[in-house]
SEMI-370499 format. One record per residue (C-alpha): z, y, x. Coordinates in nm, 2 decimals. Example, Ala and Ser with C-alpha at 12.3 -4.5 7.8 and 13.67 -1.06 7.14 Angstrom:
<pts>
PT     pz     py     px
PT   0.78  -0.45   1.23
PT   0.71  -0.11   1.37
</pts>
This chain:
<pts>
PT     pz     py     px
PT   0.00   0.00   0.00
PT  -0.10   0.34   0.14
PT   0.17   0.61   0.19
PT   0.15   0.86  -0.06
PT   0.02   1.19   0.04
PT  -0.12   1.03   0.36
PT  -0.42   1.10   0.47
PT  -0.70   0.82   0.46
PT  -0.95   0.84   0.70
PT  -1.30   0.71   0.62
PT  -1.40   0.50   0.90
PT  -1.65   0.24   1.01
PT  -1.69  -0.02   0.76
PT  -1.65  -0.37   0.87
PT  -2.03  -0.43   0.89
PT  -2.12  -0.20   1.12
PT  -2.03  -0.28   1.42
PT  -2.05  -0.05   1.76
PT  -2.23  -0.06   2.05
PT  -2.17   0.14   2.35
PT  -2.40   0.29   2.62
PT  -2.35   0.46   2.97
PT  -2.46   0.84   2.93
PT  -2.55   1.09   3.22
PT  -2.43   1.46   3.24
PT  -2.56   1.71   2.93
PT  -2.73   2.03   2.99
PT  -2.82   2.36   2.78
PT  -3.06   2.33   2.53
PT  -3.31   2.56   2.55
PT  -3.40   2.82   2.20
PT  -3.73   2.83   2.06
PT  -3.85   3.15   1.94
PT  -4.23   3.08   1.89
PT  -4.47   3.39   1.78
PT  -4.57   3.30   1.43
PT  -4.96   3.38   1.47
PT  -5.18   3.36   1.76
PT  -5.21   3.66   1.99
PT  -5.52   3.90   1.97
PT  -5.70   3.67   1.65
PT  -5.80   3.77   1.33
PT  -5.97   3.59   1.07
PT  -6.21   3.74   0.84
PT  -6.46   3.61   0.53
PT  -6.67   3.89   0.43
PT  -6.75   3.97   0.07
PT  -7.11   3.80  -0.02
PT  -7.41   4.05   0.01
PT  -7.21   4.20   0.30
PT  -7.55   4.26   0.55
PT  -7.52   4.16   0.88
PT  -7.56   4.51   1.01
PT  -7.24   4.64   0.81
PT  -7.07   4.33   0.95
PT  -7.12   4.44   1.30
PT  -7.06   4.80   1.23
PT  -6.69   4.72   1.08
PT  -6.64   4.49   1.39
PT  -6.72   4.76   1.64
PT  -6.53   5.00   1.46
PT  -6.20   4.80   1.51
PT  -6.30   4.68   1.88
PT  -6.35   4.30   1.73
PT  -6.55   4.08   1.93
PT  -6.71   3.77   1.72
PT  -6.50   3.44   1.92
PT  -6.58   3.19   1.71
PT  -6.63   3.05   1.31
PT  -6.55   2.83   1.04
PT  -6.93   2.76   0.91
PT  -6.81   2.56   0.59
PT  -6.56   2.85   0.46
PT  -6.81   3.17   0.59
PT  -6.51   3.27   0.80
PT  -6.54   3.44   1.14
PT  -6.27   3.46   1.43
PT  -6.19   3.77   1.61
PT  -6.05   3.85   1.87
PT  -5.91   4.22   1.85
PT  -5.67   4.39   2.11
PT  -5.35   4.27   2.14
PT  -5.06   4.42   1.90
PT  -5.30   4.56   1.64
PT  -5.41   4.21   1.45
PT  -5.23   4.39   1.14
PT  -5.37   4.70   1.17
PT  -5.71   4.56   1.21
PT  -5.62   4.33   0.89
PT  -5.51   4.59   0.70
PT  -5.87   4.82   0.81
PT  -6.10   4.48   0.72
PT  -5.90   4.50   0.38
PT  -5.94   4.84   0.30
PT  -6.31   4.86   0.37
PT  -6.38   4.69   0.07
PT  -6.62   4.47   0.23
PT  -6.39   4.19   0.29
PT  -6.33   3.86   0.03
PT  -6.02   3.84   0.30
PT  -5.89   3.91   0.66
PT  -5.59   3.77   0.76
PT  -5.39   3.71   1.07
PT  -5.47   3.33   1.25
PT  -5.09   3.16   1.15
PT  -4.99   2.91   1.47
PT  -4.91   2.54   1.35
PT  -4.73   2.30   1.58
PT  -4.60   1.96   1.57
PT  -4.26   1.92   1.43
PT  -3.96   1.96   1.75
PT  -3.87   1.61   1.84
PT  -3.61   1.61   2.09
PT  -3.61   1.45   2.41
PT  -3.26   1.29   2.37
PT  -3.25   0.92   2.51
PT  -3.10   0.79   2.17
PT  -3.32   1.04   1.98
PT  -3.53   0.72   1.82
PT  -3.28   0.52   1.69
PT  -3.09   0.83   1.50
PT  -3.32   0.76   1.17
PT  -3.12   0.97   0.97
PT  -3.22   1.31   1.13
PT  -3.59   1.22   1.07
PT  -3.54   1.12   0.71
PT  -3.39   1.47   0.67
PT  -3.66   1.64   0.82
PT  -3.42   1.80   1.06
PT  -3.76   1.79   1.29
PT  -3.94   2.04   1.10
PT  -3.62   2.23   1.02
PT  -3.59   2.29   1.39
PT  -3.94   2.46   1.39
PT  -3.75   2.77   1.20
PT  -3.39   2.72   1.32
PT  -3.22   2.53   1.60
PT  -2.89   2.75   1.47
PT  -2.70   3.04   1.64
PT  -2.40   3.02   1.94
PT  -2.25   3.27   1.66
PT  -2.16   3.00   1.44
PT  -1.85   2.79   1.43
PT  -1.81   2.47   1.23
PT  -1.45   2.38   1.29
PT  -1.43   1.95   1.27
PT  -1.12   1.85   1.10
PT  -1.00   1.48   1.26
PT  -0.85   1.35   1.55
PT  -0.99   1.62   1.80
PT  -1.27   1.60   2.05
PT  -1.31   1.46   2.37
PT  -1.40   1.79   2.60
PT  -1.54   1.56   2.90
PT  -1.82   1.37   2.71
PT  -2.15   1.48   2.83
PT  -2.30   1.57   2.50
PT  -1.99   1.77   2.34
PT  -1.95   1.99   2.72
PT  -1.92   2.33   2.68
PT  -1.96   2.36   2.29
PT  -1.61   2.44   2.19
PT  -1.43   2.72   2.13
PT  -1.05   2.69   2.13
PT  -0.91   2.52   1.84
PT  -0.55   2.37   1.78
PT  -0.37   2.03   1.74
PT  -0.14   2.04   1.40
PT  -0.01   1.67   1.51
PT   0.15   1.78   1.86
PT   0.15   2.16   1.73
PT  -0.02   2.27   2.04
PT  -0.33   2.45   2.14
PT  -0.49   2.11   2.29
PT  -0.66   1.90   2.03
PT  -0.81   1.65   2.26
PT  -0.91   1.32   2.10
PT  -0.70   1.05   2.10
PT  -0.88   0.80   1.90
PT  -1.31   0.87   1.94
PT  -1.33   0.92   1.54
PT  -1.30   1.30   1.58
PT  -1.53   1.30   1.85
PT  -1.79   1.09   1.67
PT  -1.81   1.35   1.37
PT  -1.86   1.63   1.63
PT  -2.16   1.52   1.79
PT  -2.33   1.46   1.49
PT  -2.25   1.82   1.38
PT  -2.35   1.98   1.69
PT  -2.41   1.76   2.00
PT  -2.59   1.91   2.34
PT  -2.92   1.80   2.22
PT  -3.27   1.81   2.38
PT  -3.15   1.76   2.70
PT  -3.29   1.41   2.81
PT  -2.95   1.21   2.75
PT  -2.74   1.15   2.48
PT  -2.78   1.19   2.10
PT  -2.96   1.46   1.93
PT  -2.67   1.67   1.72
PT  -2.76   1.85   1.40
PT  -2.73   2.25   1.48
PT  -2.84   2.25   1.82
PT  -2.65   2.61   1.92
PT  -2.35   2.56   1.69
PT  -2.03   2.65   1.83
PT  -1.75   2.38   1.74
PT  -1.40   2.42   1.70
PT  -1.16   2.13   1.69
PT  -0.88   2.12   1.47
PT  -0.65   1.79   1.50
PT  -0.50   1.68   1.19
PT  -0.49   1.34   1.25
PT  -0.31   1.14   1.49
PT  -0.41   0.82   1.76
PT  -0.42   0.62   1.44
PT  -0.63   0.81   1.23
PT  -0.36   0.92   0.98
PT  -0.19   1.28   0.89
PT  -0.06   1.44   0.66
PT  -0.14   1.70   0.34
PT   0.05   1.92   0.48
PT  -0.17   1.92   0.84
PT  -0.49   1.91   0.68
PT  -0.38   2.24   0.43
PT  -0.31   2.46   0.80
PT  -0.58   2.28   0.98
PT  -0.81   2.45   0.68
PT  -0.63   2.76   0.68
PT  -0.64   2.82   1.03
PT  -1.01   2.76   1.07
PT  -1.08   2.98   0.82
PT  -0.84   3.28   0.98
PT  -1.03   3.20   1.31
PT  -1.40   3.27   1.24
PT  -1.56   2.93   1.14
PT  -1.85   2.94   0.88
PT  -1.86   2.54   0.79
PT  -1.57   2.33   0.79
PT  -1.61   1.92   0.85
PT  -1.33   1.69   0.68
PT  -1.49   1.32   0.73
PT  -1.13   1.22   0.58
PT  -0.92   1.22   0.28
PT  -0.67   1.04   0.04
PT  -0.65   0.96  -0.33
PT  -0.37   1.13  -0.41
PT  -0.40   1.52  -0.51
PT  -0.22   1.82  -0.42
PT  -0.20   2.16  -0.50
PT  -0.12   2.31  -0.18
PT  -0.44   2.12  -0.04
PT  -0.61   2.27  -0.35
PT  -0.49   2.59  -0.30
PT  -0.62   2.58   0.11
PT  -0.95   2.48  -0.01
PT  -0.96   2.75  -0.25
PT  -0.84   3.00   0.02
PT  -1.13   2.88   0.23
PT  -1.37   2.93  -0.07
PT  -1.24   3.28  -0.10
PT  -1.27   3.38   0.25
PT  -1.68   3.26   0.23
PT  -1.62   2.92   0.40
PT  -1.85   2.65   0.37
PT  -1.66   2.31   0.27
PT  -1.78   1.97   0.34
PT  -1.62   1.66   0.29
PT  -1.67   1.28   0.32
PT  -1.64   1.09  -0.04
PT  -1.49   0.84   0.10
PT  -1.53   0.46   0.18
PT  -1.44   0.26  -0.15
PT  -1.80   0.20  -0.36
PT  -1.57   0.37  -0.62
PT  -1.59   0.65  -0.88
PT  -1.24   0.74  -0.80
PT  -1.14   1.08  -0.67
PT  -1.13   1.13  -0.33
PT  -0.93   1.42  -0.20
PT  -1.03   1.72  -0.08
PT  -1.38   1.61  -0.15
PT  -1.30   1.58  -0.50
PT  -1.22   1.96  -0.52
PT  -1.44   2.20  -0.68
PT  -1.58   2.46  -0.36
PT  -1.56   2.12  -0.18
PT  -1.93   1.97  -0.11
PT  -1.90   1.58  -0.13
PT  -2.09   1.39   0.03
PT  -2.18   1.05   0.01
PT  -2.36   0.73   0.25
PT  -2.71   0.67   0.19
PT  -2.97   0.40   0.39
PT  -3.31   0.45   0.49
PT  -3.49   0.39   0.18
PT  -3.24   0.59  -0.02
PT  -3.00   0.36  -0.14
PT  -2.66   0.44  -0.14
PT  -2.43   0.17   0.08
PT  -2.20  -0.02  -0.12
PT  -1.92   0.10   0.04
PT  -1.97   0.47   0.00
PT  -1.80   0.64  -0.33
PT  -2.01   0.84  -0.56
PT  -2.02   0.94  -0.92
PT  -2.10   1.29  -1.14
PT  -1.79   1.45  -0.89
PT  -2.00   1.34  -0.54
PT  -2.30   1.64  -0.48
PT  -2.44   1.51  -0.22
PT  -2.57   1.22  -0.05
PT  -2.70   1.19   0.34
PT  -2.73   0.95   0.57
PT  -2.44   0.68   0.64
PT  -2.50   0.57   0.99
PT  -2.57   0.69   1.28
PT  -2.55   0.71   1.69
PT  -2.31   0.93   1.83
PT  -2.05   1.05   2.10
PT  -1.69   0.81   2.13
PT  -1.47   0.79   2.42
PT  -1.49   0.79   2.80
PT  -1.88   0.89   2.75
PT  -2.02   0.63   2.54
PT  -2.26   0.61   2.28
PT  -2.18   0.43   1.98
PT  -2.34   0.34   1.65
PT  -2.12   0.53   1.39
PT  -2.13   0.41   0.99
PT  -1.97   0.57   0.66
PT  -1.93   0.87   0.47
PT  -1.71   0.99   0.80
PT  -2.10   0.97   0.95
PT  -2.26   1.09   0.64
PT  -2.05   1.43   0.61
PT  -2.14   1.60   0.94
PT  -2.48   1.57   0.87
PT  -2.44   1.84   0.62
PT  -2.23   2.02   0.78
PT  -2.45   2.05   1.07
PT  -2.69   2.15   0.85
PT  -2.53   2.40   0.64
PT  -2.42   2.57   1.07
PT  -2.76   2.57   1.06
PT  -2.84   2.79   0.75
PT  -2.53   3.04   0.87
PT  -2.75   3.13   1.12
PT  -2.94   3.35   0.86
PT  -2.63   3.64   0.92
PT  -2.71   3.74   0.52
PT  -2.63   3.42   0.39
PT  -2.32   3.37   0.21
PT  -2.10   3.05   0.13
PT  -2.24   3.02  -0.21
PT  -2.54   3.09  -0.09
PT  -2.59   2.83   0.16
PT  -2.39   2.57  -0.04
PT  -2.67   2.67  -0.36
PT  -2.98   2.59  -0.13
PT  -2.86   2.26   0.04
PT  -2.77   2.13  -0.31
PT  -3.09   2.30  -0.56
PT  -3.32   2.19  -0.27
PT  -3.21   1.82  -0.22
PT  -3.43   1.51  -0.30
PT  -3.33   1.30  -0.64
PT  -3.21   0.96  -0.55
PT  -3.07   0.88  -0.87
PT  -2.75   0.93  -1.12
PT  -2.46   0.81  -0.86
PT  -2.50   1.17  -0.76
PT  -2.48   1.51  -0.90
PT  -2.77   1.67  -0.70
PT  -2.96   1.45  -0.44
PT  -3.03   1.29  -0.04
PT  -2.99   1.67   0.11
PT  -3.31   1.75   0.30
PT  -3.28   1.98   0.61
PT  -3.64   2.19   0.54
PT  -3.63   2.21   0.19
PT  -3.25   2.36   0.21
PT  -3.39   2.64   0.47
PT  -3.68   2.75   0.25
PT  -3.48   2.76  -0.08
PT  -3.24   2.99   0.15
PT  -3.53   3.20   0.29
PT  -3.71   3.25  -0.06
PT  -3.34   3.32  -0.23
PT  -3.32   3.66  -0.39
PT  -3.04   3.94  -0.19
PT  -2.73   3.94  -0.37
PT  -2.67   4.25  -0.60
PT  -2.36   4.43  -0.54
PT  -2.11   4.29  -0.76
PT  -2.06   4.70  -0.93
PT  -2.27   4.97  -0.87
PT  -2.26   5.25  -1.17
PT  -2.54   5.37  -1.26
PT  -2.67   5.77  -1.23
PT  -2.47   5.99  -1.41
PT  -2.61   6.10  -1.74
PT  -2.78   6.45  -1.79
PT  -2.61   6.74  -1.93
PT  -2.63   6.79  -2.34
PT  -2.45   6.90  -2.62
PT  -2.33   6.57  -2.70
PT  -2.19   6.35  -2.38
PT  -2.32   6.03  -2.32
PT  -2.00   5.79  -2.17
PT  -2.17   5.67  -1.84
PT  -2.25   5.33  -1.83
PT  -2.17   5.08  -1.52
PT  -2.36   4.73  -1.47
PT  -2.17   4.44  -1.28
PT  -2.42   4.12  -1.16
PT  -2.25   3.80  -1.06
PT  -2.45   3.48  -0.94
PT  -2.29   3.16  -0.95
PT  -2.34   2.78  -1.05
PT  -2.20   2.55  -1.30
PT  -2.15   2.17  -1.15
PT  -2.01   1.83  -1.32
PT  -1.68   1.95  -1.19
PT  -1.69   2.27  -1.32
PT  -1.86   2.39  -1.66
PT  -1.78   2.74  -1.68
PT  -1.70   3.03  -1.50
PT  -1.55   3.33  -1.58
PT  -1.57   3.72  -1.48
PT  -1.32   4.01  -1.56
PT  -1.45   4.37  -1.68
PT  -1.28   4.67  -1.71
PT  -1.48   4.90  -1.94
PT  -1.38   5.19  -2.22
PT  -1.47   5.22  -2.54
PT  -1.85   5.18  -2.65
PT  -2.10   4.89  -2.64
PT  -2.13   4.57  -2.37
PT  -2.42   4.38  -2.36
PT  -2.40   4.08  -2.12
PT  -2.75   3.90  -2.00
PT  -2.75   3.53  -1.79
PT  -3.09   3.41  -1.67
PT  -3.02   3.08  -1.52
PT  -3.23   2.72  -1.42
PT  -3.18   2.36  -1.37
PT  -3.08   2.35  -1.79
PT  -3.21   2.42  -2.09
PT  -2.93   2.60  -2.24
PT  -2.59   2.84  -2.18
PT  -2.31   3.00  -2.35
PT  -2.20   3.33  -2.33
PT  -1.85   3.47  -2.47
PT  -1.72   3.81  -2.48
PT  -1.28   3.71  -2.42
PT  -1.00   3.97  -2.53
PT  -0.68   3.94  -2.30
PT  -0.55   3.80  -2.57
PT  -0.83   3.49  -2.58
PT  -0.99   3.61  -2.91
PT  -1.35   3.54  -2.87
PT  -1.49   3.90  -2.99
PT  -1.88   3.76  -2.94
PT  -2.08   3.46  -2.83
PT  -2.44   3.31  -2.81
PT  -2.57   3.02  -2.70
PT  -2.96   2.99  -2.60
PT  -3.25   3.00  -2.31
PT  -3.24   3.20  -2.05
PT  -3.24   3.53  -2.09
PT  -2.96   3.53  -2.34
PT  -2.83   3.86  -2.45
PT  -2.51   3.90  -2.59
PT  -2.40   4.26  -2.72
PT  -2.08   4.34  -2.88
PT  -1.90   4.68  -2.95
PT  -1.56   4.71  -2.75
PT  -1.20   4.94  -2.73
PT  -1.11   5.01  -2.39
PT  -0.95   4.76  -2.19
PT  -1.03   4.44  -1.98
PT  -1.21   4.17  -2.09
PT  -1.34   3.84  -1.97
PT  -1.68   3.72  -1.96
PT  -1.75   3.36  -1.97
PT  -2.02   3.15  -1.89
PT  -2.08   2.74  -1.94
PT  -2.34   2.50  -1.92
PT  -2.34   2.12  -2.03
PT  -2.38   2.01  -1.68
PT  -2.56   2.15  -1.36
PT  -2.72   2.51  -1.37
PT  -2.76   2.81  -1.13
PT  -2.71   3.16  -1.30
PT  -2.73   3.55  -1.28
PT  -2.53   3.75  -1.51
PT  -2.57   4.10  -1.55
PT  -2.31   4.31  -1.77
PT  -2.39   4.64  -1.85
PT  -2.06   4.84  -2.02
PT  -1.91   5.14  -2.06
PT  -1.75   5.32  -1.67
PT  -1.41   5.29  -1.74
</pts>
């Protein structure tokens, strides 16, 4: 029988048993920063009818020089001095004599790493962390703090990636690893990578920062893991890794998650290592993304937990750092939890991105695999284009202009717009407004379901007005100064904007 509030680690299932290999000294990786067009090219199709004469005449006139063609498409290559291609573009465009002129876009292959266990880590590639990396091999500037056992400073590919963390077993500032589960986690999150040894970690520049809440035995308490998650999030880290957990909740570990969420902290934690629907704590928490084990054609393993609670699946076994400089083949959700939060490190990179933000495009971008979880198999490229193509955040209130002088004063009129979700673990969310007396109207466009509720709340809870429809639903209602509460549900899954215009208080 477990002891209660004990921490459970998820750890290699009985099936997968490790291998080790010898490993040589890591290096730096190097950044990519590749131009996204080719230097001094332009590609034009002129309009049809265009004479040849006028052709030549527009070339000259931008110092083009005719390099080559694509006969099929009636599309000519130019090469034009270096650093005006636009400027040329935007000429060609503007003469009218032009079906289009465009710059000449670079493809490559997708990065593949050089890493000597690179071809056995299937996982990566099934993520399409290779063509992630083409955009993003993450920032130095981000810190994903690993809550386990610690992390084992000498091995090769985990040198010089740390920045100081703290051991809540000992209570000192050295949270070396004791027992190679913390350090396993670690590398998958962020391991020297693409340095000809080793295994190839998830957010190549990621800083990591080791917090110990476990002991030699893999065990801790509530009360370790609630300061380990506090203290991370007082000490700058964007993404925090718990590949552990127990089935017992808490309200103080509640209550750190929450502070976590708060403080724009990006939660990820393993759902745990029972092939049951049974909550899992903290992964079970709401702000928490879950994450459960899946194999290469999808599946989930039948040891890995899932059910409406569990977001997110990825994959459940993988090579990684363990002790004394090994390599070792690493299965469960413990495996399967890094993966995203290497990839949500590498998301923070984007400096604009917020914790809802990043959490929104991992999880609306993932691949369906299936009812046992709530959103998909998380997919590394997908997640950074649904962040790249993601609309800025409105401020939260910004009143509007002050109304014109007349005989008659109009009350000016503030407008508050909130963004948020609605998951299997939480229906509905809700928003306080402080207006005076006059008319609200309250507007939620929203995807991902076909329907939403609106309510206008007194302090009291007297629902004053509510509506239920498609998106775009407008609720108006006429209100007495005070605070209110707006609330918004959804049967199930749904991402949201809600914009409330009411009277400036």
């Amino acid at each position: 029988m477990r002891p209660i509030r004990t921490i459970v680690v998820t750890t290699l299932v009985p099936a997968a048993i490790a291998s080790s290999f010898a490993v040589a000294h890591a290096g730096t990786p190097a950044t990519r920063a590749a131009p996204a067009h080719a230097p001094g090219h332009v590609l034009v199709k002129f309009a049809a009818g265009t004479d040849a004469r006028t052709q030549a005449n527009l070339e000259t006139a931008n110092a083009a020089t005719r390099i080559g063609s694509i006969p099929d498409l009636r599309t000519v290559v130019l090469s034009v001095p270096l650093g005006a291609e636009q400027h040329v573009v935007d000429a060609l465009q503007r003469s009218g004599k032009v079906e289009y002129a465009e710059l000449d876009g670079l493809a490559s292959a997708t990065t593949t790493p050089n890493d000597t266990y690179w071809p056995q880590q299937w996982g990566l590639s099934k993520i399409n962390a290779p063509t992630a990396w083409n955009t993003t091999i993450g920032s130095s500037s981000v810190i994903v703090a690993d809550l386990d056992t610690g992390i084992d400073y000498s091995h090769p590919d985990l040198q010089g990636k740390s920045v100081p963390g703290y051991d809540f077993i000992n209570n000192d500032s050295d949270p070396t690893d004791d027992n190679g589960h913390g350090t396993g986690t670690a590398a998958i999150i962020a391991a020297n990578s693409d340095n000809g040894i080793g295994i190839t970690g998830l957010c190549w520049q990621c800083r990591l920062m080791p917090v110990k809440v476990l002991n030699s035995s893999a065990s801790g308490t509530y009360s370790a893991l609630a300061n380990g998650i506090t203290w991370a999030t007082d000490h700058g880290a964007r993404v925090i890794n718990m590949s552990l957990g127990g089935t017992t909740a808490s309200s103080s570990l509640q209550s750190a998650v929450q502070y976590a969420v708060d403080h724009g902290v990006v939660l990820v934690g393993a759902s745990g290592n029972y092939g049951s629907t049974a909550p899992f704590y903290p992964a079970y928490y709401d702000g928490v993304i879950s994450v459960a084990g899946t194999t290469s054609s999808d599946g989930l393993y039948s040891w890995s937990d899932y059910g409406s609670w569990v977001s997110l699946a990825a994959p459940g076994c993988d090579y990684t750092a363990s002790l004394s400089g090994y390599t070792s083949s690493f299965c469960g959700t413990s495996a399967s939890a890094p993966v995203v939060s290497g990839l949500a490190g590498l998301l923070a990179a984007d400096t604009a991105a917020t914790g809802a933000g990043i959490t929104n495009a991992i999880e609306s971008s993932s691949v369906p695999i299936g009812s046992q979880v709530a959103y998909g198999r998380v997919d590394a490229a997908a997640a950074l284009s649904a962040l790249a193509s993601a609309p800025a955040p409105a401020p939260t209130t910004s009143p509007s202009p002050s109304p014109s002088p007349s005989p008659t004063p109009t009350a000016a009129t503030s407008s508050a717009t909130f963004t948020g979700s609605t998951t299997q673990k939480s229906l509905a969310d809700s928003y306080s407004i402080s207006t005076s007396t006059g008319s609200l109207t309250a507007t939620v466009t929203f995807t991902r379901t076909s329907s939403m509720t609106v309510q206008l709340v007194a302090n009291d809870g007297t629902v004053i007005s509510q509506g239920s429809g498609a998106s775009g639903l407008r609720l108006t209602a006429s209100v007495q100064a005070g605070t209110y509460r707006v609330v918004v549900s959804a049967g199930g899954r749904s991402n949201y904007t809600l914009v409330v215009n009411f009277p400036q208080p």
